[in-house]
C-alpha positions as CSV (number, residue, x, y, z in Angstrom):
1,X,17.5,-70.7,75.2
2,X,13.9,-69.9,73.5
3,X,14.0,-66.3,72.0
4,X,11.3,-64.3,72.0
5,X,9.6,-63.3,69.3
6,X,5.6,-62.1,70.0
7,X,4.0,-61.4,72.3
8,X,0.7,-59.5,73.9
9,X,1.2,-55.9,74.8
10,X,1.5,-54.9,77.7
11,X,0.9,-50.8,78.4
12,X,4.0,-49.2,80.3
13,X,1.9,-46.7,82.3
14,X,-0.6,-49.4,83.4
15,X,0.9,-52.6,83.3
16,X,-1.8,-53.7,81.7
17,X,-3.1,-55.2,78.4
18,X,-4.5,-53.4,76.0
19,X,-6.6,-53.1,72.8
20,X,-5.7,-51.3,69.4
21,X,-8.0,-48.8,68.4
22,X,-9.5,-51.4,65.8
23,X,-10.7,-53.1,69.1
24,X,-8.1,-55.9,68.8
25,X,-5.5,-56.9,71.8
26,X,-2.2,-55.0,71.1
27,X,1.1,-57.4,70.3
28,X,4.5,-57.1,70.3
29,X,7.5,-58.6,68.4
30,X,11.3,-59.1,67.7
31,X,13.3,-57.0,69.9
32,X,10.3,-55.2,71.8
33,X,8.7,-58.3,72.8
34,X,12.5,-58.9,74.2
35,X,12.3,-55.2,76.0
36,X,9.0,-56.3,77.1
37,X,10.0,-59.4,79.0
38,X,12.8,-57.6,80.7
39,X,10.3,-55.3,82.4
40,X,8.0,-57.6,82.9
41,X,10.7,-59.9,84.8
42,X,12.3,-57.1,86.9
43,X,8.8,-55.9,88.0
44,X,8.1,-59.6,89.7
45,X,9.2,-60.4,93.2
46,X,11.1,-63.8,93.7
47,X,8.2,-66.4,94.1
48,X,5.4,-64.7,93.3
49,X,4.3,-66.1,90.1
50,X,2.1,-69.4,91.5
51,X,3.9,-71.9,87.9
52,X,7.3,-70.7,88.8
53,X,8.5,-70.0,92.2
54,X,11.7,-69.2,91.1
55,X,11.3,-66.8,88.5
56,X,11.5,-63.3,89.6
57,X,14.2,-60.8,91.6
58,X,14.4,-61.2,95.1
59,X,13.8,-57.7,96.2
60,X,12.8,-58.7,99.3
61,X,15.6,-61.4,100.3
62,X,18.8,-59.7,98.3
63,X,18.3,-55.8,97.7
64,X,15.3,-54.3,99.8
65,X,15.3,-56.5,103.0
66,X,19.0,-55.7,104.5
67,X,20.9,-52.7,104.3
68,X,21.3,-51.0,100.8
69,X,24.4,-52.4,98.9
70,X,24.4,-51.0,95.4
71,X,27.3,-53.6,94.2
72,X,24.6,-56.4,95.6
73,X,21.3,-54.3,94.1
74,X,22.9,-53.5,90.8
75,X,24.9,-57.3,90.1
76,X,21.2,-58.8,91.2
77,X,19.3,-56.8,88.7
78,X,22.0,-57.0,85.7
79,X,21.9,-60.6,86.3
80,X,17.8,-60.7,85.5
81,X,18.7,-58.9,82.9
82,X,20.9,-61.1,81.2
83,X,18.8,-64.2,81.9
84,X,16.0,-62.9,79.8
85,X,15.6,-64.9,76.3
86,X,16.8,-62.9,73.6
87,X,19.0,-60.5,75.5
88,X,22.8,-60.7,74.5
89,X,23.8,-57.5,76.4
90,X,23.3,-54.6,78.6
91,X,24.4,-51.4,76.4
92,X,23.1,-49.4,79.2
93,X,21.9,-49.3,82.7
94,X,21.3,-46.6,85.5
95,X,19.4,-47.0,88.5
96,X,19.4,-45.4,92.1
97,X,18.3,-45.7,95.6
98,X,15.7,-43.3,97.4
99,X,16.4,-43.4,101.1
100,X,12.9,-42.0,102.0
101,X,11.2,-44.9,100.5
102,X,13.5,-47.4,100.8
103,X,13.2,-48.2,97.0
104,X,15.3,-48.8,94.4
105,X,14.6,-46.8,91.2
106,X,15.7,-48.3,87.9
107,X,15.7,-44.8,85.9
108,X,17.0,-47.1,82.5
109,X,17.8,-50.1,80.9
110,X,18.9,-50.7,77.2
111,X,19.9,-54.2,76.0
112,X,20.8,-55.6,72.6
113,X,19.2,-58.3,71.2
114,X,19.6,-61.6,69.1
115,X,17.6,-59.6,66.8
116,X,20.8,-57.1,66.4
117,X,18.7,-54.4,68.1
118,X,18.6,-52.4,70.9
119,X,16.0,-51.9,73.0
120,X,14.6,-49.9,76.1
121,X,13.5,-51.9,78.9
């Protein structure tokens, strides 16, 4: 397993990178580098990424595409969870499902890391 330890930042509201006010791109390390890459990873559908077809959580094929199971939905996500380098645990997770939009809202994540830190995802 390859841990995690910098990374570029990426801005929560935009999903975007981003540039410190000293005109430099914003980075990330340690533990939030690890938080990072678990949002990062649960905000890619199965297959999208064109280098690695496999990466990703199949919305689509396991949780979004059939009827709602929240065993299915919630085991699916945990499991991207704790496939993410650098992640040793989920110390806490909470999502939900919104029946007008057919969407399933992950409202937290925290994990602990190899860096003996928590972190929100």
């Amino acid at each position: 397993m390859t841990s995690v330890r910098f990374g570029l930042a990426i801005d929560p509201v935009t999903d975007d990178l981003f540039l410190r006010s000293d005109g430099n791109l914003a980075t990330v390390s340690d533990a939030e580098a690890v938080g990072q890459h678990v949002r990062q990873r649960l905000t890619t559908f199965s297959g999208e990424w064109f280098l690695d077809k496999t990466a990703g959580v199949p919305w689509l094929d396991d949780i979004l595409g059939k009827a709602y199971d929240p065993a299915l939905a919630e085991s699916v996500v945990k499991a991207e969870i704790l496939n993410t380098d650098g992640v040793t645990e989920i110390t806490s997770f909470s999502v939900s499902f919104d029946k007008a939009t057919r969407g399933l809202i992950i409202k937290s994540v925290e994990v602990g890391t190899i860096f003996d830190t928590e972190v929100q995802a």
